[in-house]
C-alpha positions, 0 to 999 in steps of 0.5 A: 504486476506486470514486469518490465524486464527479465532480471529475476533472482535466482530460485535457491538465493530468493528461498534463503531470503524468505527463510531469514524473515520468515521469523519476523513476519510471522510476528508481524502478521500475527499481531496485524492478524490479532488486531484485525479480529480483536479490534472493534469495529469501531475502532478500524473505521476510524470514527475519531477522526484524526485527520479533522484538524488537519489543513489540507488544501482546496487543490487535493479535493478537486484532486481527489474528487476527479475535478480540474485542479488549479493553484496548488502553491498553498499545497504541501511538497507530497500533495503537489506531487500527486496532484502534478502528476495526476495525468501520467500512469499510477506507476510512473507516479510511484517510480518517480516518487522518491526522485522528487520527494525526500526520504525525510519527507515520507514513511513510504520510503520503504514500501515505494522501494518495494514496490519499485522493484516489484514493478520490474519484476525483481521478485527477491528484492521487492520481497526484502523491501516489502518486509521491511516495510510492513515491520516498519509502517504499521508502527508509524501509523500506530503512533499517531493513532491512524488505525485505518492506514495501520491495518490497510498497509500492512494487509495490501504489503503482506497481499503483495509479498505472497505474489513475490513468494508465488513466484519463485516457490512451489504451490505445495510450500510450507511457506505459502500455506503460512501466509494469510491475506487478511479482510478489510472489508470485515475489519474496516466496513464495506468502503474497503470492500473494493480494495479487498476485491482487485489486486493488491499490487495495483492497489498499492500503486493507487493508493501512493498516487492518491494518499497525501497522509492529510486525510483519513484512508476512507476519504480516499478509498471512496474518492473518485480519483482512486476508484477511476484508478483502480477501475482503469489498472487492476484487474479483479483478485484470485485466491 
């Protein structure tokens, strides 16, 4: 992602960071890597719908479907705070996130400091948080039985902690050649498909400024908001 200032870590303290969770990660993508190809099909859609049940307010559709919006007092805190900054860009959205909502109140507080810190372009750090997030996110999910949001997460974090490798280490790291990017599209059918197909800084940065947590990851994958985001703010991936 384009970054907003000159700070940059240096070369050799960024390369004892990846050495230290290097460890943990290999673990991690593993077992993501495992049940990506392990579960089936079936399963990534989400056809159980968890989120069925769940209220959510009239405001997030017209939110999500590109509309006007008017009342959101019968909204939650998360989703009236997507929807009230609907109009400013997506990663002004995502800097501003934790200053209005608790840490309590989201299980995104990891990943949004990542992706603050990979926003000014402060590679090392982003890394540190990025990792910790994609340990840490996959198991909420997990929890609850969200496998849609499991899978996509920790495929978009681990996208974004290559770029932050990319940075700092030589093309020929043993490192780099380690890291796998992973398919969504395959594992999770062809509404993903776009998210495999731009980059998954901005990607990320769409999905904070939409996800609500109150609806399958597919509604909002396929909603207009999030396409007319991702159109206008990423550009397409490279390999």
């Amino acid at each position: 992602m384009h970054s907003l200032d000159e700070s940059r870590p240096t070369v050799r303290g960024f390369r004892e960071l990846c050495a230290w969770a290097y460890f943990c990660f290999v673990i991690t993508l593993s077992s993501v890597s495992a049940g990506l190809a392990n579960e089936g099909s079936e399963v990534l859609k989400n056809e159980r719908d968890i989120y069925q049940d769940v209220d959510v307010c009239e405001a997030y559709h017209l939110f999500l479907a590109g509309k006007d919006v008017g009342e959101t007092s019968d909204c939650d805190e998360l989703t009236s705070y997507l929807i009230g900054a609907k109009d400013q860009k997506p990663p002004l959205t995502v800097l501003e996130y934790q200053e209005n909502l608790d840490k309590n109140e989201t299980p995104f507080y990891l990943l949004l400091d990542g992706m603050e810190h990979t926003i000014w372009g402060s590679a090392g750090p982003a890394f540190a948080s990025l990792d910790a997030a994609s340990n840490h996110l996959p198991g909420v999910f997990f929890s609850v039985g969200d496998l849609e949001r499991a899978a996509a997460y920790s495929v978009l974090i681990n996208r974004v902690k290559i770029y932050a490798l990319r940075s700092e280490l030589p093309p020929d790291s043993s490192i780099l050649s380690s890291y796998y990017y992973g398919n969504l599209r395959e594992a999770m059918g062809e509404r993903f498909a776009l998210l495999d197909r731009r980059r998954a800084d901005f990607v990320l940065v769409c999905l904070l400024a939409s996800d609500n947590l109150r609806v399958s990851l597919g509604v909002i994958s396929e909603s207009a908001f999030f396409r007319d985001c991702i159109m206008k703010h990423t550009t397409e991936e490279t390999y």
